[in-house]
Steps between C-alpha positions, in 0.01 A plus 500: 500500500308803436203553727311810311132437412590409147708207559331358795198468288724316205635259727183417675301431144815338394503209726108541582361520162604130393435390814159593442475368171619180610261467727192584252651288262497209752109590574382439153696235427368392756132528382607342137658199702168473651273533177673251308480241768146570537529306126437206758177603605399749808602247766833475362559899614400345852734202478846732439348792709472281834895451481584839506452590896719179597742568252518875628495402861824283430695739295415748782857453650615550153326821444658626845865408382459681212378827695810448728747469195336807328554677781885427581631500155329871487720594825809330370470657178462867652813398696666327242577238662547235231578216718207524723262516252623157330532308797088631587469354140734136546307481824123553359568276207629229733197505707281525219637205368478301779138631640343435177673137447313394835145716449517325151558179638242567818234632208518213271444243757242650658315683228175270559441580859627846454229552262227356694643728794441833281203408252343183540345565146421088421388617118853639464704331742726254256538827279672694774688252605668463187555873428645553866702199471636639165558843612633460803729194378683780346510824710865454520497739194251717595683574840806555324379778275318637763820511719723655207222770441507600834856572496505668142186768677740531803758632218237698335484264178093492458544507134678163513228314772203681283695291191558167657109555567377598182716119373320321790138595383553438136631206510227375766258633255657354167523183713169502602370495142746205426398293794188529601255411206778370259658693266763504228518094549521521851351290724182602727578534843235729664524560837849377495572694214407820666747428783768372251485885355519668831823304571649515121432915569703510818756290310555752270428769730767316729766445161458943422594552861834281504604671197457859692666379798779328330633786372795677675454839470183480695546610836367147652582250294585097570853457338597780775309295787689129344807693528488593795391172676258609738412268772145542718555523871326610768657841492425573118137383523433760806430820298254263253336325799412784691308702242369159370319413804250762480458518121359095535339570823320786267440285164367210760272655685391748184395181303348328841294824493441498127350118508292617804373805275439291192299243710292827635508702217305162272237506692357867366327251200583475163351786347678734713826284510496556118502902556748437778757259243468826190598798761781345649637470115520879568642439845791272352564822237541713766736214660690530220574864565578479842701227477687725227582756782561254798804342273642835397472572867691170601775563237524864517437584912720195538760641304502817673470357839802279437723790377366661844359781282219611748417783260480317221240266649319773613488679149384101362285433746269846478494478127386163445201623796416772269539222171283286653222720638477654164504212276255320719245812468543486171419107493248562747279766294520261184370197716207672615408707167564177339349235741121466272683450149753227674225334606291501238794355320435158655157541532160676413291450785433813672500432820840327430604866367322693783693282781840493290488880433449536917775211520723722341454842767589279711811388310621809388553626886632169603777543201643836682573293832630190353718676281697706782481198677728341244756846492499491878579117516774561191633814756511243814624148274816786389625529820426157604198553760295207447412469831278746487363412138419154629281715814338717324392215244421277759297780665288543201487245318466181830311813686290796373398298144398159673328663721314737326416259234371266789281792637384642204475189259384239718360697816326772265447319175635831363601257200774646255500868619578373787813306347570859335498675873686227662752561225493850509571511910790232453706696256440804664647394805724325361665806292452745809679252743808466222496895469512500872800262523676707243490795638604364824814248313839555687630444133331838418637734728767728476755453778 
């Protein structure tokens, strides 16, 4: 592989361009899926909302397999190692499998008091118990696609994960219209409805997937891993358990500091909340891009790392710096020129506008740190330091943003610019700490 300017660039848009996309596309999907249950009134938004941090704090473990498999396919794919990278895949699917069999089991029993636990919402209780029960009664295919998506980004296959994607929303969406109010002579289901769509798109999401990963000229694939019979010992499961155990000590404790910061972050009142909820819509664009550049990192530092091509990660590693810092300026100078007509969008007031169009100064700088802080992490996750991911996130996220939000939100009453500072400080330290840890990465210096 070529590492002049021209190709390094090709490869990184390549793998990071529909990795963004997917991502985007996921966001407003997302907001659709949450318009056309608010058919139900505004308290059913509430009802299916409330579900969302226990759902994400259980498919935390997922979420850190699928980091870990990313990561070794990449290195077994720059070494070519065939085998290796199947038996990372036999093994994740197996433990997929089995995990999300007992969380399913564990959430559907206990989706009453695990409700209570996280909202205690009495108007919308019932509602969220159905939904959860629903969705979580059938995770098993949403784990799965997740799992073969993280090995297909490992390989470099983003076009193929940003597909299976694309399927999953749709057919939520089409779903959605089917199910919830009662269309085309089907029955209407409502709350259940909406959670019978977000399983029948992970389904199909789940169906797209097999199809990629059953075929044998892909370099993992499953009739290679049933042919070669692999069994999960002790041994084999080493190299996934010991990068595992700090990606879910990270996803834990990021979403135990994430409920924390929620609980915090509600009580800046609801006109404020309201500017808060519209700017981090910009926030989860610029998301998108970084988490377009972390992946090409994974798949293409990875690569490099596992062919023992220290050059080669060097070359990828300073051009997706330079990607990133540009592309984020450029983001950055939009958001704040921007800021008082995306406002004014939702709303007229002008003090609504005034605040938002301040909102987004203060969103435009964060978006240059949180972007390098996902091509750092991607740089680190290559080369299979997640150690020091999981510290640096712990740092900021358990550390400098509780506490700053504690001191300037409730100590201060500093309301949502102080949310916008304590934001500002995390990712900052956050993305200096990573830059830190890859400059100083064994895995980055020339022997």
């Amino acid at each position: 592989m070529s590492t002049d300017k021209p190709n390094l660039s090709k490869e990184i848009l390549n793998i990071g361009i529909p990795s963004f996309l997917e991502t985007l596309f996921t966001t407003f999907a997302s907001i659709i899926d949450s318009k056309m249950v608010s058919a139900l009134g505004v308290t059913a938004i509430s009802a299916v909302s409330v579900t969302n941090q226990p759902r994400l704090f259980i498919f935390s473990i997922f979420f850190a397999l699928n980091t870990v498999t990313s990561s070794l396919v990449a290195r077994y794919v720059g070494k070519n190692d065939r085998d290796a990278a199947n038996r990372v895949l036999d093994h994740i699917l197996k433990l997929v499998a089995i995990l999300s069999l007992i969380a399913s089991v564990f959430s559907v029993l206990l989706a009453r008091p695990i409700m209570i636990a996280f909202a205690n919402q009495k108007d919308t209780l019932e509602h969220s118990v159905i939904y959860f029960r629903i969705v979580m009664g059938g995770m098993i295919f949403n784990m799965f696609f997740m799992a073969v998506n993280s090995a297909l980004r490992g390989c470099g296959k983003t076009k193929l994960t940003f597909a299976s994607n694309v399927i999953s929303c749709v057919v939520n969406i089409f779903c959605n219209y089917l199910f919830i109010e009662g269309h085309w002579g089907f029955p209407r289901l409502e709350y259940a409805g909406a959670a019978i769509a977000t399983v029948m798109g992970t389904v199909a999401a789940a169906i797209l997937t097999l199809f990629f990963i059953l075929k044998e000229d892909m370099f993992v694939n499953i009739p290679y891993c049933i042919r070669q019979r692999y069994h999960m010992t002790k041994s084999s499961l080493s190299e996934i358990a010991e990068l595992a155990k700090s990606c879910i000590t990270d996803s834990l404790v990021m979403r135990l500091s994430l409920l924390f910061i929620a609980g915090i972050v509600a009580r800046i009142g609801s006109y404020q909340m309201a500017v808060y909820s519209i700017g981090m819509h910009l926030l989860n664009v610029n998301m998108a891009l970084g988490t377009g550049f972390q992946t090409a990192g994974v798949a293409l530092v990875g690569r490099s790392f596992g062919a023992s091509d220290i050059d080669q990660m060097h070359a990828f590693k300073k051009k997706l710096i330079r990607m990133g810092i540009c592309t984020a300026l450029a983001l950055a100078t939009i958001i704040m020129l921007g800021g008082r007509w995306f406002f004014g969008f939702f709303s007229q007031d002008p003090e609504f506008v005034k605040m938002g169009a301040v909102s987004c100064i203060f969103i435009g700088i964060i978006t240059l740190s949180q972007t390098l802080k996902f091509v750092y992490c991607g740089c680190l996750q290559g080369v299979g330091a997640m150690k020091e991911v999981m510290v640096a996130s712990i740092v900021s996220f358990a550390g400098v943003n509780l506490t700053a939000l504690v001191i300037l939100v409730l100590g201060l009453k500093a309301g949502i610019w102080g949310v916008w500072i304590s934001s500002l400080l995390s990712q900052t330290v956050q993305a200096a700490m990573l830059c830190y840890y890859v400059k100083r990465s064994a895995a980055y210096q020339k022997v």
